[in-house]
Backbone as numpy.savetxt, mean C-alpha at the origin, in Angstrom:
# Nx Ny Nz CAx CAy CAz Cx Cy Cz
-2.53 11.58 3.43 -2.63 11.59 1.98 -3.96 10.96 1.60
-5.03 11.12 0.97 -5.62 10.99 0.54 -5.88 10.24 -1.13
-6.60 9.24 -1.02 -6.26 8.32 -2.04 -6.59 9.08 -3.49
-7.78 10.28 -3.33 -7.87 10.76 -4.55 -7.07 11.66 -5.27
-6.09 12.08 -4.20 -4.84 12.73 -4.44 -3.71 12.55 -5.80
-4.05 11.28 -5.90 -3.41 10.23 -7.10 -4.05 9.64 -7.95
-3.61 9.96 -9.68 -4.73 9.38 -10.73 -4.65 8.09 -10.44
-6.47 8.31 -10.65 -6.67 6.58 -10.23 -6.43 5.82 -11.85
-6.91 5.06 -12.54 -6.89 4.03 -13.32 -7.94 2.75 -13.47
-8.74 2.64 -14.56 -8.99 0.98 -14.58 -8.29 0.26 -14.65
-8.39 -0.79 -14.18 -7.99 -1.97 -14.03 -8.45 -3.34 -13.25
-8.73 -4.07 -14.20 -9.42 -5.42 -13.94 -10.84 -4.88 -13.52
-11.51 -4.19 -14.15 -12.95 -3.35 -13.92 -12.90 -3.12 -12.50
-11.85 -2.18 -12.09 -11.92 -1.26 -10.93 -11.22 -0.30 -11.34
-11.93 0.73 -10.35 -10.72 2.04 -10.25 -10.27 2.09 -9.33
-8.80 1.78 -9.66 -7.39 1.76 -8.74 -6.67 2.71 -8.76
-6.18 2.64 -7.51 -4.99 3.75 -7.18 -3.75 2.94 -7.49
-2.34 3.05 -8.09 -1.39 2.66 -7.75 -0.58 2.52 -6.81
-0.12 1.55 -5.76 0.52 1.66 -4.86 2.25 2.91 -5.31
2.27 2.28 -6.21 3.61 3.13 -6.46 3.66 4.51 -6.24
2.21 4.82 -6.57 1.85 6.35 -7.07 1.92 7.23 -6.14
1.00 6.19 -5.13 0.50 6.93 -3.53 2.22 6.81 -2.90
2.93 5.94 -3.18 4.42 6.41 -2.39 5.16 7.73 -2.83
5.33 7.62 -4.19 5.78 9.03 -5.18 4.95 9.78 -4.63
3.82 10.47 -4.58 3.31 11.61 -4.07 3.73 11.90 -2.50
3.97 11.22 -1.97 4.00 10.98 0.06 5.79 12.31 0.03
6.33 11.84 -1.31 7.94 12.39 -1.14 8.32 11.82 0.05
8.29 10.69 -0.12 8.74 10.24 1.04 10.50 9.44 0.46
11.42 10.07 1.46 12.71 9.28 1.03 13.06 8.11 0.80
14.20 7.58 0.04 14.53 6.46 0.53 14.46 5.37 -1.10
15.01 4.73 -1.76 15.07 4.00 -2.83 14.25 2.76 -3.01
13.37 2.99 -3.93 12.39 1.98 -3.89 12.58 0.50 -3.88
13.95 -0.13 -4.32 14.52 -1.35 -3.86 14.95 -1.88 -2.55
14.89 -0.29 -1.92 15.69 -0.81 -0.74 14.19 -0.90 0.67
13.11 -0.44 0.00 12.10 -0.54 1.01 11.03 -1.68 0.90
10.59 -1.87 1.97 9.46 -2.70 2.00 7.84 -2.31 2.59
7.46 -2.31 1.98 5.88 -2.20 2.56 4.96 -3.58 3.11
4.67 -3.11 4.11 3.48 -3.62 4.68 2.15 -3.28 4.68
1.39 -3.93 3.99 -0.26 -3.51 3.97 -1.25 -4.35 5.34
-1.35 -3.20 6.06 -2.18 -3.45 7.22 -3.51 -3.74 6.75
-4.29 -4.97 6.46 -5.78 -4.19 6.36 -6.58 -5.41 7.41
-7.75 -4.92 7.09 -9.34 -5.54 8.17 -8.84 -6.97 8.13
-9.27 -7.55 9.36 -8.95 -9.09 8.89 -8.06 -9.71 9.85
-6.96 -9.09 9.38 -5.53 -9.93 9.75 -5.04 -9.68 10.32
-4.33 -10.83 11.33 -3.30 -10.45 12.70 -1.95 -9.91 11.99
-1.64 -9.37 12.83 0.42 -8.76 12.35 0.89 -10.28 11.95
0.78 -11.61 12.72 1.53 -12.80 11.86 1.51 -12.92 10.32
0.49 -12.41 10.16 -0.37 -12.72 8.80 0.01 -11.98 7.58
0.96 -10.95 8.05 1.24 -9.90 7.42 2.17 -10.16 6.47
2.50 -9.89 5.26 3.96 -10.32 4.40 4.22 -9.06 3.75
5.40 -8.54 3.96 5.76 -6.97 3.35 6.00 -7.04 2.08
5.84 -6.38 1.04 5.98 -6.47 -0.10 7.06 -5.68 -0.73
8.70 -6.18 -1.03 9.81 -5.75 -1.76 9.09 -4.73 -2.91
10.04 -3.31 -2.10 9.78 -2.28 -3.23 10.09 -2.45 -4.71
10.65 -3.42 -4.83 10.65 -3.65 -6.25 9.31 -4.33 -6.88
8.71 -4.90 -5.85 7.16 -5.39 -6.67 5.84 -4.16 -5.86
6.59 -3.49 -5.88 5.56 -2.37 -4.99 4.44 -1.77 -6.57
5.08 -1.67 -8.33 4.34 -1.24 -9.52 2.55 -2.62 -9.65
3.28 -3.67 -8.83 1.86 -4.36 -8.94 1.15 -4.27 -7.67
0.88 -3.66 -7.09 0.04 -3.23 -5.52 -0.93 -2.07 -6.41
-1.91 -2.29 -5.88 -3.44 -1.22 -6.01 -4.26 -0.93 -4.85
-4.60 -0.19 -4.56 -6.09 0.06 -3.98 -7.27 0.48 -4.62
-8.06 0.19 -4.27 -9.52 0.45 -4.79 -10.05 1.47 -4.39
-10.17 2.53 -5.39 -10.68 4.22 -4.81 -11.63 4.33 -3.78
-12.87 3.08 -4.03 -13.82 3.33 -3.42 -13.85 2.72 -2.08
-13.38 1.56 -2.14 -13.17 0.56 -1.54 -12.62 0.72 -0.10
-11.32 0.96 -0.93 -10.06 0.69 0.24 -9.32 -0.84 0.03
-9.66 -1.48 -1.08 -9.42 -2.86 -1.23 -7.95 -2.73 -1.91
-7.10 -4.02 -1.37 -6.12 -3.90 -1.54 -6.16 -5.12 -3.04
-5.72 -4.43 -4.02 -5.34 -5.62 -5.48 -3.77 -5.98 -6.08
-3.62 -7.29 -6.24 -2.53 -7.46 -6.68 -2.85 -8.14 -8.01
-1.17 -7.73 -8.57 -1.36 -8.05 -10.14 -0.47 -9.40 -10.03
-1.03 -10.32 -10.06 -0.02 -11.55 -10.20 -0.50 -12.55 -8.82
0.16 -13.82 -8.43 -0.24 -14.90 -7.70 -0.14 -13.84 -5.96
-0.74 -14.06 -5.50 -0.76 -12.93 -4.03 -1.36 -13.89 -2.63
0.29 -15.16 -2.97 0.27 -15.99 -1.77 0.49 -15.08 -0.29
-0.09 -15.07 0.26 0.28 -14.22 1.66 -0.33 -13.14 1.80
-0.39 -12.68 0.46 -0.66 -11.13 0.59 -2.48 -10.73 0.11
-2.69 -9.48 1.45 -4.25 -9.49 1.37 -4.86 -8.70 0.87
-4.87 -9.59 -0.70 -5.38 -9.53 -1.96 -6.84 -9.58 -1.54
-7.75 -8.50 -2.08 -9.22 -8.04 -1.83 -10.16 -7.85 -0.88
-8.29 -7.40 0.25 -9.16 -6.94 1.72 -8.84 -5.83 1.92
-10.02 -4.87 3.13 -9.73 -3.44 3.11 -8.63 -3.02 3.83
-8.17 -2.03 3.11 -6.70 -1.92 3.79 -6.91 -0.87 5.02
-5.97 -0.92 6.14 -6.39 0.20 7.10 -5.18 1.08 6.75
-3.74 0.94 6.22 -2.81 1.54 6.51 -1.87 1.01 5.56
-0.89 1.53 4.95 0.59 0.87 4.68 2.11 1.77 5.07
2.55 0.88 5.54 3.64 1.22 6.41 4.51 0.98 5.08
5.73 1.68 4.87 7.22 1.96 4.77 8.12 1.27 5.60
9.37 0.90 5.10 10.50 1.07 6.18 11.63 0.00 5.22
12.78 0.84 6.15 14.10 -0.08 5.44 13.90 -1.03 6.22
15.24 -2.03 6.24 15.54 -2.97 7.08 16.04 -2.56 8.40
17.03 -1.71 8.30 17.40 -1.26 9.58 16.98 0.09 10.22
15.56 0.25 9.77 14.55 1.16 10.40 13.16 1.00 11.12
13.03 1.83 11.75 11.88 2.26 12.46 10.39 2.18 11.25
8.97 1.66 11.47 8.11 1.55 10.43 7.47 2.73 10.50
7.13 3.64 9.14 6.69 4.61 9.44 5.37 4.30 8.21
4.35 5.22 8.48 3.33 4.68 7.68 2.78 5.85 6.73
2.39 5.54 5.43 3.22 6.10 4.48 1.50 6.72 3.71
0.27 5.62 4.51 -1.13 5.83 3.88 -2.16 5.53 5.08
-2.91 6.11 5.20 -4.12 5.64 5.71 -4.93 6.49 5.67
-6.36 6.00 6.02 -8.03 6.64 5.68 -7.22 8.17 6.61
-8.22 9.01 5.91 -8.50 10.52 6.66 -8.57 10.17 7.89
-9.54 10.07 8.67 -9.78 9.70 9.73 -8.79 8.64 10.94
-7.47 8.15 10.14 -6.57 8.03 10.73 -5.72 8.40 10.98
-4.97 8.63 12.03 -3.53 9.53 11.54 -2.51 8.83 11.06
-1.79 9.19 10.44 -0.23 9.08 9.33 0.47 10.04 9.43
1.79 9.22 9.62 2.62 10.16 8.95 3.55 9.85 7.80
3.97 11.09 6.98 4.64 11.17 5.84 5.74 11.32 5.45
C-alpha cells in the first residue's frame, strides 16, 4: 500500500497520512478495538517497541514525505518523529501481520 494511496491532511504544519486511514484502505479484517499496532521504525530495538490499542490508532500519522511517525497527544514510548519502516497489525491471540511498509519492502495485506 502506498502512503499516497490515502488523503493526506495538514496537520501541525505537515502533511500527514492518517494511521486510521492507511488501515481502512488495507481492508484488512478484524475490529478496530480489538487490534493493536506496532510501529516498527529506524532507531529502535523490538524492546523498545509499544503497540498502540486500536482504539487510539485516530491519533497515529505519518508524514507523506517523510515516513515520520506523529502522534497527537503525550507519546511516552511511542516513536514519535522517527522514520517508520513498517506497521504491523494483530489480535492478541494472533500471528503479526504487517499492514504498511515503503514500496520497496514487502507487506502483506
Amino acid at each position: 500500500m502506498r502512503l499516497t494511496s490515502v488523503a493526506a491532511i495538514h496537520r501541525g504544519g505537515r502533511l500527514v497520512v492518517p494511521l486510521v486511514d492507511l488501515w481502512v484502505a488495507t481492508l484488512s479484517p478484524g475490529d478496530l478495538p480489538d487490534l493493536e499496532f506496532e510501529v516498527v521504525a529506524e532507531g529502535l530495538t523490538e524492546d523498545a517497541v509499544r503497540p498502540i490499542a486500536g482504539a487510539n490508532l485516530p491519533r497515529a500519522y505519518l508524514e507523506l514525505i517523510t515516513r515520520r511517525f506523529w502522534w497527537d497527544g503525550p507519546y511516552n514510548g511511542l516513536p514519535h518523529g522517527r522514520v517508520v519502516r513498517s506497521v504491523i497489525v494483530r489480535e492478541a491471540s494472533q500471528t503479526s501481520e504487517a499492514i504498511w511498509a515503503p514500496t520497496r519492502l514487502a507487506a502483506s495485506f
